[in-house]
KENU-872535 format. One record per atom (N, C-alpha, C): x, y, z; residue in three letters. Coordinates in steps of 0.02 Angstrom, whole numbers, padded with zeros to 5 digits, always signed. Example, Ala and Ser with C-alpha at 12.3 -4.5 7.8 and 13.67 -1.06 7.14 Angstrom:
BEGIN
+00660-00284+00390ALA
+00615-00225+00390ALA
+00660-00165+00390ALA
+00642-00112+00354SER
+00684-00053+00357SER
+00645+00002+00394SER
REM end
This chain:
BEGIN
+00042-00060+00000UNK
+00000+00000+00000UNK
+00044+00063+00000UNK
+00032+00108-00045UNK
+00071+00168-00048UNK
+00052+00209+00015UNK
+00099+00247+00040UNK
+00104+00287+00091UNK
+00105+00360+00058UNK
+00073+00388+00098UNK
+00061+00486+00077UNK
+00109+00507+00114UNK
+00140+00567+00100UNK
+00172+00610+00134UNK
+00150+00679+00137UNK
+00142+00729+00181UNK
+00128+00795+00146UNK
+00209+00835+00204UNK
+00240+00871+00137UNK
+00278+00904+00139UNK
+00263+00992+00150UNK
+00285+01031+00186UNK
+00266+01092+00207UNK
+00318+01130+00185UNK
+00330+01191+00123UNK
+00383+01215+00117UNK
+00413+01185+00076UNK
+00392+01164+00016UNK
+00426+01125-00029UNK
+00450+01141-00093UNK
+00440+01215-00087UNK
+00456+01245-00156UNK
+00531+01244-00166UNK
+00599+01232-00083UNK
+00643+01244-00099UNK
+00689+01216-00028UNK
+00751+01214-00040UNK
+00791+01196+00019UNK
+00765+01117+00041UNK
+00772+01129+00105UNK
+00745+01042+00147UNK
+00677+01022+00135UNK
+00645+01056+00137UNK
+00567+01029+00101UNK
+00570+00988+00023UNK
+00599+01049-00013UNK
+00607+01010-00077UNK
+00649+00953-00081UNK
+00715+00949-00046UNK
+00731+00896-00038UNK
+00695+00827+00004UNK
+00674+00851+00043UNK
+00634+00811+00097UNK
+00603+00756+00043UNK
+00539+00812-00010UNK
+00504+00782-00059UNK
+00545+00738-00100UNK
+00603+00733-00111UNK
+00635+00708-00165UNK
+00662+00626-00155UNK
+00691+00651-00098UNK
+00696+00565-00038UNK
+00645+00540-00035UNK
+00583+00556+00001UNK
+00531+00526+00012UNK
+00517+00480-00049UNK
+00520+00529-00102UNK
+00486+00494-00169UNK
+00529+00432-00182UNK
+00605+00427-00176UNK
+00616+00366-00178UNK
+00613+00319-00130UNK
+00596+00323-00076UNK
+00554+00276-00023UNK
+00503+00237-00039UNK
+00459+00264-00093UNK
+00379+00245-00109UNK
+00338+00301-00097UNK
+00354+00324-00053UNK
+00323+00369-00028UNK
+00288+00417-00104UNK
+00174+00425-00108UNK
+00165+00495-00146UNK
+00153+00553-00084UNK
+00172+00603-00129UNK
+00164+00661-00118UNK
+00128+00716-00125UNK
+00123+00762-00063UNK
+00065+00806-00056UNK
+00129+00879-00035UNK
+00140+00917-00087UNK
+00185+00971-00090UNK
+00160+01041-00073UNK
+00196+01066-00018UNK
+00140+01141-00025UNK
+00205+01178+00009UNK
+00178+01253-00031UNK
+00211+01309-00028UNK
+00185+01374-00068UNK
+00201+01422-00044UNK
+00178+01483-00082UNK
+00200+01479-00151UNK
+00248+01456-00186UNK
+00266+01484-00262UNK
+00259+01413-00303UNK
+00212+01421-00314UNK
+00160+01376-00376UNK
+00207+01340-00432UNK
+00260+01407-00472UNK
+00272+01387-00513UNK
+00341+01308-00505UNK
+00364+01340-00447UNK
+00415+01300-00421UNK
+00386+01222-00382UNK
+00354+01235-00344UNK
+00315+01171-00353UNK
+00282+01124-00407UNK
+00274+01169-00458UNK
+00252+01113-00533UNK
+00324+01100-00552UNK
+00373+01125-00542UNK
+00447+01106-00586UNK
+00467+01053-00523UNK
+00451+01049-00467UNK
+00480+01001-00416UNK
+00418+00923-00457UNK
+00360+00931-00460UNK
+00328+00890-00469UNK
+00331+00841-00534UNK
+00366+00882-00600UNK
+00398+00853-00628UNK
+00442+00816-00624UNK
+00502+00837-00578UNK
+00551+00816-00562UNK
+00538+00744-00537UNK
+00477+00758-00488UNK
+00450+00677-00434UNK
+00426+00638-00497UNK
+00405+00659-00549UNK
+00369+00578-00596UNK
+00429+00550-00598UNK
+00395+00462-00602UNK
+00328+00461-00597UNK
+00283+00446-00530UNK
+00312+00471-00492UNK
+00294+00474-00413UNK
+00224+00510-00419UNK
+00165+00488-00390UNK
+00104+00535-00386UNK
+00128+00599-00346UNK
+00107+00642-00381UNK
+00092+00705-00324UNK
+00051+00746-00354UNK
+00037+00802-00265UNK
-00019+00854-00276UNK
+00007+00913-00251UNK
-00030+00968-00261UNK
-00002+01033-00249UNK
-00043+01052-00226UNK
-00030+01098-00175UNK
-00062+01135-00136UNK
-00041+01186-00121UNK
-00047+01240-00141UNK
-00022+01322-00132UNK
-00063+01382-00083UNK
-00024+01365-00013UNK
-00060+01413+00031UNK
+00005+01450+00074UNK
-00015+01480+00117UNK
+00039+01503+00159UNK
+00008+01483+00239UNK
+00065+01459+00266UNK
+00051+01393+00322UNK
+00017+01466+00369UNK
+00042+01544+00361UNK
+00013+01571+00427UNK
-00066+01577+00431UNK
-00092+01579+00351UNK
-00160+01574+00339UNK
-00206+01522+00386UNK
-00240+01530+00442UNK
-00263+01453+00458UNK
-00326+01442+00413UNK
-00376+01490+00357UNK
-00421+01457+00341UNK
-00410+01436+00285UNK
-00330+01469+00238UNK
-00320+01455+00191UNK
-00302+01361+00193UNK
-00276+01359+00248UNK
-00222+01285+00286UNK
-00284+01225+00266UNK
-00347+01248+00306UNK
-00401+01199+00323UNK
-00420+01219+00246UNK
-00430+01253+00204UNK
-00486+01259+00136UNK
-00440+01195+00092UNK
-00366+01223+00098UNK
-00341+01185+00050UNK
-00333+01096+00068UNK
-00321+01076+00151UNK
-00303+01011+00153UNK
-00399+00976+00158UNK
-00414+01034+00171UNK
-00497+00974+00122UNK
-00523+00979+00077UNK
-00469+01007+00014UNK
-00479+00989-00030UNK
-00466+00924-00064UNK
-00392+00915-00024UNK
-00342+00837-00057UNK
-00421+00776-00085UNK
-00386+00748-00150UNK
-00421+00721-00180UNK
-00435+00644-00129UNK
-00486+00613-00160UNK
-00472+00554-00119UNK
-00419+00511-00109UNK
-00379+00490-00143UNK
-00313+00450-00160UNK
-00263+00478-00125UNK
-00259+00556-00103UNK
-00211+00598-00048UNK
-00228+00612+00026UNK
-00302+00585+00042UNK
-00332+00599+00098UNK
-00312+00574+00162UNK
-00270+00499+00157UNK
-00254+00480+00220UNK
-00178+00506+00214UNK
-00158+00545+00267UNK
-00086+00571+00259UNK
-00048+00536+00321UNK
-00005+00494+00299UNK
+00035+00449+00343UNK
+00086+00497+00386UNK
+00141+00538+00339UNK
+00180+00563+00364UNK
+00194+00636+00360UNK
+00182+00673+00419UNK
+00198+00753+00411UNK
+00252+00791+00412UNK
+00283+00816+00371UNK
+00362+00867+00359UNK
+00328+00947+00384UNK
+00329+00983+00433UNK
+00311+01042+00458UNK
+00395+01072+00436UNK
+00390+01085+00383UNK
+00465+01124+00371UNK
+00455+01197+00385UNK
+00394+01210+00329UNK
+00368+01286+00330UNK
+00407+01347+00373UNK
+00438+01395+00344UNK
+00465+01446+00410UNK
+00539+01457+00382UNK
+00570+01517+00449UNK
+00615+01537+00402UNK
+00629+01589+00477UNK
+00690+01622+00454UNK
+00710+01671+00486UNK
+00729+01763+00455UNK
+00726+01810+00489UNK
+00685+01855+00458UNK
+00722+01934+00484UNK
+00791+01936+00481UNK
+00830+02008+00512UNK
+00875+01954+00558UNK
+00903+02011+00575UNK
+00969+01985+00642UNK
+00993+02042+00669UNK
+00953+02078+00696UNK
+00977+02126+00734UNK
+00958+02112+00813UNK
+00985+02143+00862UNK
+00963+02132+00948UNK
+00917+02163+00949UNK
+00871+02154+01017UNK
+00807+02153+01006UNK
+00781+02219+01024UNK
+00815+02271+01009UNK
+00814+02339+01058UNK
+00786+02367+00968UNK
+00835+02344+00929UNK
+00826+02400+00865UNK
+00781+02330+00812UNK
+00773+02273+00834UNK
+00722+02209+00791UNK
+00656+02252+00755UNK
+00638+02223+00716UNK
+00566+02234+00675UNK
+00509+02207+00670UNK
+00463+02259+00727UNK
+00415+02192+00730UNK
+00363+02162+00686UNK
+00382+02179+00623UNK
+00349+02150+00560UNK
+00386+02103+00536UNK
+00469+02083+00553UNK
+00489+02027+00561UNK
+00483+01980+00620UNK
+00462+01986+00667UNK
+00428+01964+00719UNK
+00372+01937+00731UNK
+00329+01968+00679UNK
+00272+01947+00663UNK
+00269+01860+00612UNK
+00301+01881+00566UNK
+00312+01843+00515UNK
+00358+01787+00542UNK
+00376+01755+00587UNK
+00444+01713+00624UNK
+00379+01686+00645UNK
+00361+01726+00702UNK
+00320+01689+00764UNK
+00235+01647+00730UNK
+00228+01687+00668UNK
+00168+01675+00629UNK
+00172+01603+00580UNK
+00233+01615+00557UNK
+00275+01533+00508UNK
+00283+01485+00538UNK
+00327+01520+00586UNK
+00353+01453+00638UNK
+00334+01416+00678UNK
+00278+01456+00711UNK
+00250+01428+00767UNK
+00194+01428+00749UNK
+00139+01454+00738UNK
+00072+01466+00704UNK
+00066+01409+00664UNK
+00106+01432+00601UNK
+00080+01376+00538UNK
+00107+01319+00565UNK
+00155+01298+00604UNK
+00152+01218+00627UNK
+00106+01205+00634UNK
+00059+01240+00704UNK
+00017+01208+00721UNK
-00047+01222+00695UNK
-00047+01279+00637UNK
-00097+01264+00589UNK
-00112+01199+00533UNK
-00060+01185+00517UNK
-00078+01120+00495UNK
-00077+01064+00521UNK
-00022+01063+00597UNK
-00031+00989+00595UNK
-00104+00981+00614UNK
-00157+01043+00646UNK
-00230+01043+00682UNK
-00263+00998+00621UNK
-00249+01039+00568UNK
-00273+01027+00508UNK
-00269+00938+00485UNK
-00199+00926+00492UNK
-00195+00828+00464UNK
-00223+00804+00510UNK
-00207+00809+00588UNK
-00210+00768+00624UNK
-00288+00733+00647UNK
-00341+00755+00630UNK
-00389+00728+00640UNK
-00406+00657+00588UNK
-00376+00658+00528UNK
-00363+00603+00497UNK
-00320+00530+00523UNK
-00244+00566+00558UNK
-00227+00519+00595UNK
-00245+00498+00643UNK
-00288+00541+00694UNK
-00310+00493+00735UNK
-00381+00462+00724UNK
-00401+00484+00680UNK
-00462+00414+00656UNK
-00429+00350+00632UNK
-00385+00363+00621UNK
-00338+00296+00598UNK
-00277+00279+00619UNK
-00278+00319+00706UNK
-00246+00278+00751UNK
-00169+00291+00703UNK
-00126+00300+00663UNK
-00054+00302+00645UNK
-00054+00375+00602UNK
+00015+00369+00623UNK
+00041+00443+00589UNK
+00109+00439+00609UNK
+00138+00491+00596UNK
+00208+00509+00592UNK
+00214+00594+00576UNK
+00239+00628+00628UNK
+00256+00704+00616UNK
+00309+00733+00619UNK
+00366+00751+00569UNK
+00415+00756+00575UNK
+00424+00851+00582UNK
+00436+00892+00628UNK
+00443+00948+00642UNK
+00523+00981+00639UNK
+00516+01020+00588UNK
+00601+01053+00566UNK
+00613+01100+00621UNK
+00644+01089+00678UNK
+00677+01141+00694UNK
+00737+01169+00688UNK
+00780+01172+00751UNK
+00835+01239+00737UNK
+00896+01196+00772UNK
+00951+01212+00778UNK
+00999+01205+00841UNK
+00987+01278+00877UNK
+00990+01328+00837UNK
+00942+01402+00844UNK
+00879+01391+00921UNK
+00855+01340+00914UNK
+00803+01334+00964UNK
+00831+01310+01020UNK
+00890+01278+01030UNK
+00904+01248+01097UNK
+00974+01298+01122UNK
+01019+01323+01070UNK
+01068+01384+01088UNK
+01055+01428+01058UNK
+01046+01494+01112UNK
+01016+01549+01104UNK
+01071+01602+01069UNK
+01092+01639+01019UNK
+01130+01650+01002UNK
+01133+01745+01001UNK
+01174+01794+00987UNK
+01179+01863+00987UNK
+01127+01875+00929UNK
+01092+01917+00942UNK
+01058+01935+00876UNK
+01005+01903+00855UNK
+01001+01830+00884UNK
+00924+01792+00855UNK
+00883+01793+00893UNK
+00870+01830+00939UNK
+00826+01827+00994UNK
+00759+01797+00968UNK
+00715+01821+00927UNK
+00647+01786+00923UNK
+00651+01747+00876UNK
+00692+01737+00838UNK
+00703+01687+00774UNK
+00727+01623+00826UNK
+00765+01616+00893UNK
+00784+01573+00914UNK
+00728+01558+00967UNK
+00691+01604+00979UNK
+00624+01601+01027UNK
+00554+01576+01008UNK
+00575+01588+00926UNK
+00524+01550+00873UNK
+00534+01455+00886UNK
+00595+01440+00885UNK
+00619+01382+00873UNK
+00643+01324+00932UNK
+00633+01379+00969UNK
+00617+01355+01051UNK
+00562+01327+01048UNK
+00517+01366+01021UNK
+00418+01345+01050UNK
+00433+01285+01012UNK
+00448+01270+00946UNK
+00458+01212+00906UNK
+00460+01144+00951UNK
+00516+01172+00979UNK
+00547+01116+01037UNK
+00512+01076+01065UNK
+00467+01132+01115UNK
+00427+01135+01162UNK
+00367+01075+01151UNK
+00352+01126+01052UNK
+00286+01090+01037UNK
+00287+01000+01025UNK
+00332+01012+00993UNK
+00359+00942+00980UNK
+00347+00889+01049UNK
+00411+00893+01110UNK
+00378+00881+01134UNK
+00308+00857+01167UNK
+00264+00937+01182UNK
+00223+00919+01192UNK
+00158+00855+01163UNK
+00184+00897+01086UNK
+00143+00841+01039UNK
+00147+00755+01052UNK
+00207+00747+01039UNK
+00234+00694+01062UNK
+00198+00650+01136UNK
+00200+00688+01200UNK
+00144+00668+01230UNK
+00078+00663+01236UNK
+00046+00706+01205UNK
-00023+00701+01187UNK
-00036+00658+01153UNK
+00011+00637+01087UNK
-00030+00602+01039UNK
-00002+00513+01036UNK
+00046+00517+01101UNK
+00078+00425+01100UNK
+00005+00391+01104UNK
-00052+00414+01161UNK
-00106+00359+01162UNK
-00138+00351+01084UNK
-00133+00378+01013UNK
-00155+00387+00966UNK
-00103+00360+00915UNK
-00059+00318+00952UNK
+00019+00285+00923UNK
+00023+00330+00847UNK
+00028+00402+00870UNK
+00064+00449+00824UNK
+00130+00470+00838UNK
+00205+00483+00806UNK
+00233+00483+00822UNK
+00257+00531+00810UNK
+00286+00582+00836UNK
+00304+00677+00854UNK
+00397+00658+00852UNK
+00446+00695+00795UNK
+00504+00721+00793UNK
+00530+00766+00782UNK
+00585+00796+00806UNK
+00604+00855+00799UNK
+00670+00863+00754UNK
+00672+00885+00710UNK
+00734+00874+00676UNK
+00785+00949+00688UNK
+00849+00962+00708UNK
+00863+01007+00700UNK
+00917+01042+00671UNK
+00943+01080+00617UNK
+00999+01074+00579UNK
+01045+01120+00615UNK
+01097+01127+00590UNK
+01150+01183+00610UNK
+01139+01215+00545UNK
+01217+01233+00527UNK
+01232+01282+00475UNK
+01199+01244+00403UNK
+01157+01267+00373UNK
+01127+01216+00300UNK
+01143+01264+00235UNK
+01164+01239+00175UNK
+01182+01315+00135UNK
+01091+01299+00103UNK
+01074+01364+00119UNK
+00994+01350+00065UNK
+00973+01432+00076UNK
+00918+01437+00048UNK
+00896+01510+00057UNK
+00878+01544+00107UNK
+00889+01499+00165UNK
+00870+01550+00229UNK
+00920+01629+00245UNK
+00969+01612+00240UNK
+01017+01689+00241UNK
+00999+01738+00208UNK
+00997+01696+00126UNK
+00961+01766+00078UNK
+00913+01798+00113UNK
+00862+01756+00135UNK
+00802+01785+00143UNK
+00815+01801+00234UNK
+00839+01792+00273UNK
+00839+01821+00340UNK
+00904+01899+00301UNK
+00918+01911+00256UNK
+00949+01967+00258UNK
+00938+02014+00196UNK
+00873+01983+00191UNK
+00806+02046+00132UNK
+00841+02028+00067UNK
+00875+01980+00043UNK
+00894+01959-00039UNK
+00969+01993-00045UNK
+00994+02000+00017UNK
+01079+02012-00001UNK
+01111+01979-00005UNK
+01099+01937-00058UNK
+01139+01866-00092UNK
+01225+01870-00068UNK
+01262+01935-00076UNK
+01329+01905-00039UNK
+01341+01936+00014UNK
+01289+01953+00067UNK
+01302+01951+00137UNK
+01276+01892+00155UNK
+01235+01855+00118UNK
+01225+01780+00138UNK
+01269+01724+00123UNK
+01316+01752+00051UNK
+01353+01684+00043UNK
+01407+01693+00097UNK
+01424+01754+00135UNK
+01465+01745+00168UNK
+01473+01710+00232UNK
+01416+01684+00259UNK
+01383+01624+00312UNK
+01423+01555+00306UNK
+01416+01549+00233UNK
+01460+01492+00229UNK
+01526+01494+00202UNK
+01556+01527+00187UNK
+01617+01545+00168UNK
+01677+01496+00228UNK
+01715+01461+00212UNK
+01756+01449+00250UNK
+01775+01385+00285UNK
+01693+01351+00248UNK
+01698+01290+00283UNK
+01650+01258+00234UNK
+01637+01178+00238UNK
+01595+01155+00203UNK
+01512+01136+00218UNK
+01472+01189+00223UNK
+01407+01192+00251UNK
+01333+01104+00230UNK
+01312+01105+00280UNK
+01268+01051+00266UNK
+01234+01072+00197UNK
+01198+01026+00158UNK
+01186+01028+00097UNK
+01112+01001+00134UNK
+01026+01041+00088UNK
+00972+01020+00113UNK
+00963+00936+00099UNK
+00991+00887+00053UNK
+01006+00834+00067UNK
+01022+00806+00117UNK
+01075+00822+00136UNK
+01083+00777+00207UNK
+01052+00793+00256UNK
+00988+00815+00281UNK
+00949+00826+00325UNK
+00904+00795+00283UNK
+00888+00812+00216UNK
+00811+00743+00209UNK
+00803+00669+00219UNK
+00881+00655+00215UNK
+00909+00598+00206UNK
+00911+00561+00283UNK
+00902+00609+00326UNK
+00909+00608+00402UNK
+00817+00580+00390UNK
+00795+00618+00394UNK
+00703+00616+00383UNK
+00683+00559+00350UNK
+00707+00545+00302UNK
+00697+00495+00257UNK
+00698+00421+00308UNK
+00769+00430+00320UNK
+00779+00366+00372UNK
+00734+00346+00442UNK
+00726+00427+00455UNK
+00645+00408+00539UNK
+00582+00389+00502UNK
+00577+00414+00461UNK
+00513+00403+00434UNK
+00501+00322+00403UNK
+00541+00286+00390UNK
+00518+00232+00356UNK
+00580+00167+00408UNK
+00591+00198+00483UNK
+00607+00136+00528UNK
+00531+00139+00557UNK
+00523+00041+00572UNK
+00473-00015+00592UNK
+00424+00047+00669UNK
+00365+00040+00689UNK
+00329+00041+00709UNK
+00347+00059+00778UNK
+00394+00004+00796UNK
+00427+00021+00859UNK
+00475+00028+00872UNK
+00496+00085+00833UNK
+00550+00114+00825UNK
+00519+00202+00825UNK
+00557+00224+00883UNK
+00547+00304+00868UNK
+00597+00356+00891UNK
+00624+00386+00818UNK
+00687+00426+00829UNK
+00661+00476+00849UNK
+00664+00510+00928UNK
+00613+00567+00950UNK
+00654+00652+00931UNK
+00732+00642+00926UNK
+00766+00700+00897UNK
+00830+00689+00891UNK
+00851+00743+00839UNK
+00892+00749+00798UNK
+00930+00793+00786UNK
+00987+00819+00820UNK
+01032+00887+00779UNK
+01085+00850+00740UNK
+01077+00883+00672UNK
+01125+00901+00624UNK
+01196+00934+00628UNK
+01231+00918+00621UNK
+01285+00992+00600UNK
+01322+00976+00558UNK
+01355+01025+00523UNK
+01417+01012+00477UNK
+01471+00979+00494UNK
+01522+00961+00469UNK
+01562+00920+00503UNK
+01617+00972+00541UNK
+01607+01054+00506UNK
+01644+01117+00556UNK
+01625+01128+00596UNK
+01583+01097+00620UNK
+01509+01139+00673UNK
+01504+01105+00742UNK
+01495+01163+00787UNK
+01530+01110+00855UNK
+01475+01153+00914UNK
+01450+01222+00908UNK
+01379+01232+00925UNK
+01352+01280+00890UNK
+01304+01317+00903UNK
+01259+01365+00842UNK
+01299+01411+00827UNK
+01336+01438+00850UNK
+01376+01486+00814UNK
+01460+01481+00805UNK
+01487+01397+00846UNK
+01566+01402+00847UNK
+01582+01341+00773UNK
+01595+01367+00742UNK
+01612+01337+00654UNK
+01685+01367+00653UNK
+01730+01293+00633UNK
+01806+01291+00614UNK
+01782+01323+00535UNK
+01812+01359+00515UNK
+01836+01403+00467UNK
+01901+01411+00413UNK
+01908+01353+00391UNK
+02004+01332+00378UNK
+02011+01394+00310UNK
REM end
């Protein structure tokens, strides 16, 4: 029996990769993200893997619920959840921060998690199994200069996870937290408004995780036996020794 996945954030980075592993698992796919066009060029990419698209923005909650009842019948039971969705958004201390980037962190990150997983999870527990794999941070467990709510975003992650995790064992659903270090993908660009080389300079110096090897991490919790549950996960580069101390050769 084929297994569903729905991927959150899949237009690019670990989502899109996420989607790409999965698909060679068996795993079809249920892809969503704001930019449409990039999700039809990922979906090509997946044939002949089934997939569906879904284009909302996770902070929307009625957009969240309009679109996941729409999924056709053949996408309706969703085995496994990727909450990638989110992002980071300025880096300044929190005296001179923006709280329209504040808004947008705490609204992605924390919001749209739990806007959708509200959204799947009534499916899994009518059917008793699931699997929720939640992207967080190393960002969320070391608090770093300058990330104050981007790392306060990724904290609650933590938290939720967690919590989830206990609520939903009597419903043998299973809640992980995945968390990367340094990854080269578009989060820099976009936590520093599209200044493509104040972002490449993040990784400069060392050899940064690639969004592969974190799907590849996902890939592997997601399809160990029943009783088996990898509850978390930090990543790092092989320079990377805590959220901000990276050998630099």
């Amino acid at each position: 029996m084929t297994r569903t996945a729905f991927v959150t954030g899949a237009s690019s980075g670990i989502g899109r990769a996420t989607a790409l592993a999965l698909a060679q698992s068996g795993f079809q796919l249920i892809i969503t993200g704001r930019r449409r066009e990039r999700l039809e060029e990922l979906a090509q990419q997946l044939a002949p893997t089934p997939v569906h698209i879904l284009t909302f923005d996770v902070r929307d909650r009625a957009a969240v619920n309009a679109a996941v009842a729409s999924l056709p019948a053949g996408f309706q039971a969703v085995d496994v959840l990727v909450n990638n969705a989110g992002g980071a958004h300025g880096l300044a201390p929190i005296q001179d921060g923006d709280p329209a980037d504040w808004d947008v962190m705490l609204d992605s990150n924390v919001k749209g998690l739990l806007n959708v997983s509200q959204a799947i999870l009534p499916g899994m527990k009518a059917r008793k199994q699931g699997h929720i794999i939640n992207i967080g941070s190393i960002a969320g467990h070391e608090v770093y200069a300058n990330g104050n709510v981007y790392c306060a975003s990724k904290a609650a992650v933590a938290a939720l996870s967690k919590a989830m995790r206990i609520d939903l064992l009597p419903l043998h659903i299973r809640v992980a937290e995945v968390n990367p270090g340094a990854v080269e993908t578009e989060f820099s660009e976009v936590r520093f408004k599209g200044d493509a080389a104040r972002a490449a300079k993040v990784y400069e110096g060392f050899d940064p995780l690639r969004p592969e090897d974190v799907a590849e991490v996902i890939q592997f919790m997601v399809t160990r036996p029943a009783h088996v549950h990898i509850a978390e996960v930090t990543i790092f580069a092989g320079a990377q020794g805590a959220a901000t101390l990276i050998r630099r050769d």
